[in-house]
C-alpha positions as CSV (number, residue, x, y, z in Angstrom):
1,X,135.1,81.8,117.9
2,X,134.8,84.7,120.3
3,X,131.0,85.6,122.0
4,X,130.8,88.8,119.7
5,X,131.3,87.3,116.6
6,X,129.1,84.3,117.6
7,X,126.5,87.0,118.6
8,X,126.9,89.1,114.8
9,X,126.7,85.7,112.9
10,X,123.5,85.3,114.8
11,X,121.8,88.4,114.7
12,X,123.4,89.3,110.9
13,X,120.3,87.2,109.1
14,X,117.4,88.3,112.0
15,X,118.9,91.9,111.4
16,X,118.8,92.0,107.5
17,X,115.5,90.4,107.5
18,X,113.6,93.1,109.7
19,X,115.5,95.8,107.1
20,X,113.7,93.9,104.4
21,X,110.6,93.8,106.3
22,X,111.0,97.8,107.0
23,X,111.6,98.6,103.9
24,X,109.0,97.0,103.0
25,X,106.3,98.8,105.3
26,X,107.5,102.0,104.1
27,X,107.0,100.9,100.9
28,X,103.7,99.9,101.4
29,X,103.0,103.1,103.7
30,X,104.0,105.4,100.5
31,X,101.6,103.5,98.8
32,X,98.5,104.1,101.1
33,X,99.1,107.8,101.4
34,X,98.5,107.9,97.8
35,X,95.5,106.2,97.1
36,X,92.1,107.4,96.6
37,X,88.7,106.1,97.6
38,X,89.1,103.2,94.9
39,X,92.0,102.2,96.9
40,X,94.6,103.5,93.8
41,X,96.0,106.6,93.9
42,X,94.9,108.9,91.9
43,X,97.7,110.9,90.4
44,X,98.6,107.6,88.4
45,X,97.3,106.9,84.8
46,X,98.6,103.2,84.5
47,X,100.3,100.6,86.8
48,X,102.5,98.1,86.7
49,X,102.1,94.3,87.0
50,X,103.8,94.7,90.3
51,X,101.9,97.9,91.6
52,X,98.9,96.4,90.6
53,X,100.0,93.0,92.7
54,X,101.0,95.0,95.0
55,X,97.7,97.1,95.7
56,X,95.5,94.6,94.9
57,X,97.2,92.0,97.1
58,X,97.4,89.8,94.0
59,X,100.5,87.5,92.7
60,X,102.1,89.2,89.6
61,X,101.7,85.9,87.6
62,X,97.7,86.5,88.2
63,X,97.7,90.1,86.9
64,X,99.8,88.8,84.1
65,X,96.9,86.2,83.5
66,X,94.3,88.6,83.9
67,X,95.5,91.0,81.6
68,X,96.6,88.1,78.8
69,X,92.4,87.2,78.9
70,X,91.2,90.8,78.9
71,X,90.0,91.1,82.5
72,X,92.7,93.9,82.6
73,X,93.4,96.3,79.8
74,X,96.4,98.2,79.0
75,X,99.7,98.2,76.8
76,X,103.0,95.8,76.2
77,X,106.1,97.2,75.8
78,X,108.3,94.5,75.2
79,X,108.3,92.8,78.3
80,X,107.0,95.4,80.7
81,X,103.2,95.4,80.8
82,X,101.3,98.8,81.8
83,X,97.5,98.9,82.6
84,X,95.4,101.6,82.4
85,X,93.8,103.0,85.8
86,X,90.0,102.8,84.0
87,X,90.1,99.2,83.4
88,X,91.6,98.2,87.0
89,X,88.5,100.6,88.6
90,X,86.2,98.3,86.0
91,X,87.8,95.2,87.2
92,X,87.0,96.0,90.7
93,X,83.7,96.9,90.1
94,X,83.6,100.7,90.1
95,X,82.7,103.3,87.7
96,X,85.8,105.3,86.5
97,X,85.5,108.6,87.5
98,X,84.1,110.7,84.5
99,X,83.0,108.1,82.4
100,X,79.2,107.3,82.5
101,X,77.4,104.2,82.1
102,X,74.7,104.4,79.3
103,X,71.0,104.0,80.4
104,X,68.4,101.7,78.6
């Protein structure tokens, strides 16, 4: 085996590893430029389980469960799940923007 191919065998995994980790910053970068004050951007009506894990910092399976007990409302469409922007703001405490909280 010749020094170069030696070095590519090497370097192939440590290469294709910080791609995935790129990729994965830009992803993540996309993500921040859009958000809002809640932390969600704001041009988005509904999220998916892996948005949502994603901007919450949450494992998928958790949203899953949080949406299965009714933390987390929204819709299932076969397998896909979508929740609805005014129940993640509830969930993380805030007051979705237009909707006012009645007063005793």
């Amino acid at each position: 085996m010749s020094l170069d191919s030696a070095f590519q065998e090497t370097l192939a995994p440590l290469i294709e590893r910080v791609e995935s980790a790129a990729a994965n910053v830009a992803e993540r970068a996309d993500l921040i430029r859009r958000v809002d004050a809640s932390g969600l951007p704001p041009d988005k009506a509904s999220f998916t389980v892996k948005e949502l894990s994603k901007l919450l910092n949450l494992d998928p399976d958790t949203v899953r469960q949080f949406f299965h007990a009714g933390d987390l409302v929204g819709m299932q469409l076969g397998n896909r799940i979508l929740i609805w922007r005014w129940s993640v703001l509830e969930f993380m405490g805030l007051e979705p923007v237009g909707k006012k909280k009645a007063r005793p």
